[in-house]
N, C-alpha and C positions, 0 to 999 in steps of 0.2 A: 444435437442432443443424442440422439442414438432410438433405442429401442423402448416402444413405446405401452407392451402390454406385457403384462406380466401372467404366466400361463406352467400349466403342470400337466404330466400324462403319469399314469399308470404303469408305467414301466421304465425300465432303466436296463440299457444293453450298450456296450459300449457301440458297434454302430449307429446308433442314437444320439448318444452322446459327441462320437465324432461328428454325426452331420449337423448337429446344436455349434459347435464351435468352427464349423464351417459358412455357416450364415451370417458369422459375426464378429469369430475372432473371440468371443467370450472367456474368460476366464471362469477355469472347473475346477470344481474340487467333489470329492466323493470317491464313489464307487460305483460300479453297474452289475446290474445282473436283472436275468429277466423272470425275477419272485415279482408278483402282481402285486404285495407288500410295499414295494419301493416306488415312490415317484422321483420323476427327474421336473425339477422346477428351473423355471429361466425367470430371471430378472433381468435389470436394465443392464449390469455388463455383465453377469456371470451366468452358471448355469450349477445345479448342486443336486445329489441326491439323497432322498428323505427317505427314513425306515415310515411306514403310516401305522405302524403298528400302535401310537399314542394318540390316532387322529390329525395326522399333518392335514390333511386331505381337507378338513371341514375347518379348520384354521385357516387356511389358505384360501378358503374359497369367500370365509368371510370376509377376511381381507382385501378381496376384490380379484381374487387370479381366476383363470378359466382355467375349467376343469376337464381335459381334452377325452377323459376317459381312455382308451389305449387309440385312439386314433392318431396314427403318425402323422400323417397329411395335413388334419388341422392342427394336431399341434405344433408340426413345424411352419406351418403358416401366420401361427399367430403369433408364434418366438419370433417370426421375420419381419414383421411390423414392427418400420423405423419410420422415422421423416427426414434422417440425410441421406436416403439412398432407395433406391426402386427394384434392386435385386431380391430374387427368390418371393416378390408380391404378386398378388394377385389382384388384379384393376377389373375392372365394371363398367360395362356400357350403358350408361342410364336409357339412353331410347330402347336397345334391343335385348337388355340385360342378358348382354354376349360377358362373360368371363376372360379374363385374357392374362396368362402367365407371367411374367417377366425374368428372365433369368441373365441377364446384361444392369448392369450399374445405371443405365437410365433407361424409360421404357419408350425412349426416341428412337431409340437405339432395335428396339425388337420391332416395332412396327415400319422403321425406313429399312429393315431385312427382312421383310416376310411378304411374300406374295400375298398370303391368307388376310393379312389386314393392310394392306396398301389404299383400299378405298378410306381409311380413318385416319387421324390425325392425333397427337397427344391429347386435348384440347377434347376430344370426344369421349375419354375416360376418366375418373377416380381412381384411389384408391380403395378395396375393397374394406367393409367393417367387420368389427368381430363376429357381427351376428349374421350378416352377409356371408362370410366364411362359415360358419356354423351350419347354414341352411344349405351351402353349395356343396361342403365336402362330408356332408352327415353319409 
């Protein structure tokens, strides 16, 4: 299926917008600039920027998108929650609620290359949730 949360921030700059179409491959259309006016929203394959000057912001929010405020971090974390792929996610260790990155296509993949987590196993993590991300990268 692809990408699974539909999410907006507060700003639109084209390095932004490049690192959106680099978690995903998404298809843009807009423009960028960084007036606190414009949002840059992500949907399931694209990614678009909004004038808010009509109230995009509170339309969109109704509609169920998170509303990342200018924070890059979580908004590019919650643009990177998919379910066919474990890049650029962020996983959760329920016993120690260790946090743990992923930036390889499967998260087998980071933990059989890292010293730091070689005591763990896939098996010992999640995927992290929106509000999980919320409370980690606030």
């Amino acid at each position: 299926m692809g990408f699974i949360q539909n999410c907006f921030i507060r700003k639109s700059t084209k390095d932004l917008t490049k690192k959106v179409y680099s978690i995903g491959n998404r298809n843009g259309r807009g423009f960028w600039h960084s007036d606190i006016n414009t949002l840059l929203v992500c949907e399931s394959d694209q990614y678009r920027c909004l004038d808010d000057e009509w109230g995009n912001a509170v339309s969109l929010t109704k509609k169920g998108y998170i509303n990342c405020g200018t924070n890059e971090e979580l908004f590019l974390s919650i643009a990177a929650l998919r379910d066919d792929s474990d890049i650029y996610q962020w996983f959760i260790n329920e016993k120690d609620d260790e946090f743990l990155f992923c930036n390889q296509s499967e998260l087998k993949h980071v933990i059989d290359n890292s010293y730091d987590w070689c005591d763990y196993s896939v098996s010992d993590f999640r995927k992290a949730t929106v509000e999980e991300l919320i409370n980690h990268l606030k």
